[in-house]
Wavefront OBJ file of the C-alpha trace (Angstrom):
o trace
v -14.267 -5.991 36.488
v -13.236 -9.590 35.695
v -15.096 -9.512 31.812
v -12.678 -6.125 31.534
v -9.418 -8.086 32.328
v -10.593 -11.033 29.945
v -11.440 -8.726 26.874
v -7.909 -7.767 27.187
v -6.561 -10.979 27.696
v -8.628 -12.378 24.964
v -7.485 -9.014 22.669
v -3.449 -9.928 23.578
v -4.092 -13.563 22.508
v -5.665 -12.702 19.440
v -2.691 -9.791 18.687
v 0.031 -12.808 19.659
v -2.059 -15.018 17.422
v -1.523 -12.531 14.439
v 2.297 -11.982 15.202
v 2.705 -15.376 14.956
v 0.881 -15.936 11.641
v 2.676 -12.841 9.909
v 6.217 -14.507 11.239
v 5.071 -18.104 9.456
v 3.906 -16.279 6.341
v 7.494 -14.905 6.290
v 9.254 -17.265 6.999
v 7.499 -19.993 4.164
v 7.849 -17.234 1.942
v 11.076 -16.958 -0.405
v 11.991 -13.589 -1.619
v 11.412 -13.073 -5.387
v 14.951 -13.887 -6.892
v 16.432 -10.592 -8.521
v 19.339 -10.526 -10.580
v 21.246 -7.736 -9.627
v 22.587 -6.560 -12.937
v 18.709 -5.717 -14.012
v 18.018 -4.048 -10.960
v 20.987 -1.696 -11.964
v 19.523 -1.072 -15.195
v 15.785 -0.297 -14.137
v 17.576 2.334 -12.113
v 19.776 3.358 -14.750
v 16.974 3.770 -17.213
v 15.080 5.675 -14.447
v 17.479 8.613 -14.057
v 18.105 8.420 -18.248
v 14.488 9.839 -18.043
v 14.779 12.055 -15.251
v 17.349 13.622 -16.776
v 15.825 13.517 -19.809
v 12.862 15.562 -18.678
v 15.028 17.881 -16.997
v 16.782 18.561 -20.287
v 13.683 19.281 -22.343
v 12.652 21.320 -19.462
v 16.172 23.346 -20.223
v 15.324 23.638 -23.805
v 11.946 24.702 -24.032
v 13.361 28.100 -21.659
v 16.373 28.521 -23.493
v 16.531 30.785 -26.221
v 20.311 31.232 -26.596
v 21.374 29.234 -29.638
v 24.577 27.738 -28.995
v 23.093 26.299 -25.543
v 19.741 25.203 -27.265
v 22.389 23.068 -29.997
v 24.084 21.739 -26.886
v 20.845 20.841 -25.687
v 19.642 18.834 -28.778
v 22.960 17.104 -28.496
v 22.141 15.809 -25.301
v 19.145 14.722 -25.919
v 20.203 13.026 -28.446
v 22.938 10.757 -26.615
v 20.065 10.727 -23.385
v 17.812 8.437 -26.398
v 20.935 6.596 -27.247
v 21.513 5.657 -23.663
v 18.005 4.972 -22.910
v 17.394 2.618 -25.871
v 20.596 0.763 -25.249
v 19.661 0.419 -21.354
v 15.985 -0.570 -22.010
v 17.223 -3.671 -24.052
v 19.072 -5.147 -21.230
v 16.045 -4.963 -19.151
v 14.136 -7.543 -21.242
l 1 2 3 4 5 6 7 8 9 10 11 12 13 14 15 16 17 18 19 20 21 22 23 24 25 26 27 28 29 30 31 32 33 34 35 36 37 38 39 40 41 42 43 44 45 46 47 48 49 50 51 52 53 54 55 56 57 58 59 60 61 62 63 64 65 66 67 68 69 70 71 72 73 74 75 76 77 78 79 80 81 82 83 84 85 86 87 88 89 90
């Protein structure tokens, strides 16, 4: 019964041990500076192609003119807006 209670105590020591390794890793560690503004704009230019998708998904089962020419339109200013986002993301 006692080689029992010293594989646990033995397994706690070596899960402590861990904790305490994964705590000095983090703490040494600095965080990857970010600047804010770019972080904005890779989730700007995300949605720009989501909704970019979801327009050509809008054309391709339109068949009403008028709304297929409002379509293109967008489209149109969604490339605009992606091109102008993707250069501040350099």
């Amino acid at each position: 019964m006692s080689d029992a209670g010293e594989g646990l105590i033995d397994a706690e020591s070596r899960i402590q041990e861990r904790m305490e390794e994964v705590a000095r890793d983090r703490s040494t560690r600095r965080p990857a500076e970010r600047n804010p503004q770019q972080l904005r704009a890779v989730e700007a230019l995300e949605s720009l192609k989501l909704a970019r998708i979801e327009l050509q998904r809008q054309l391709a089962a339109t068949s009403h003119e008028a709304r297929r020419s409002q379509l293109a339109h967008a489209l149109e200013e969604l490339a605009r807006r992606i091109a102008e986002t993707s250069s501040l993301i350099v």
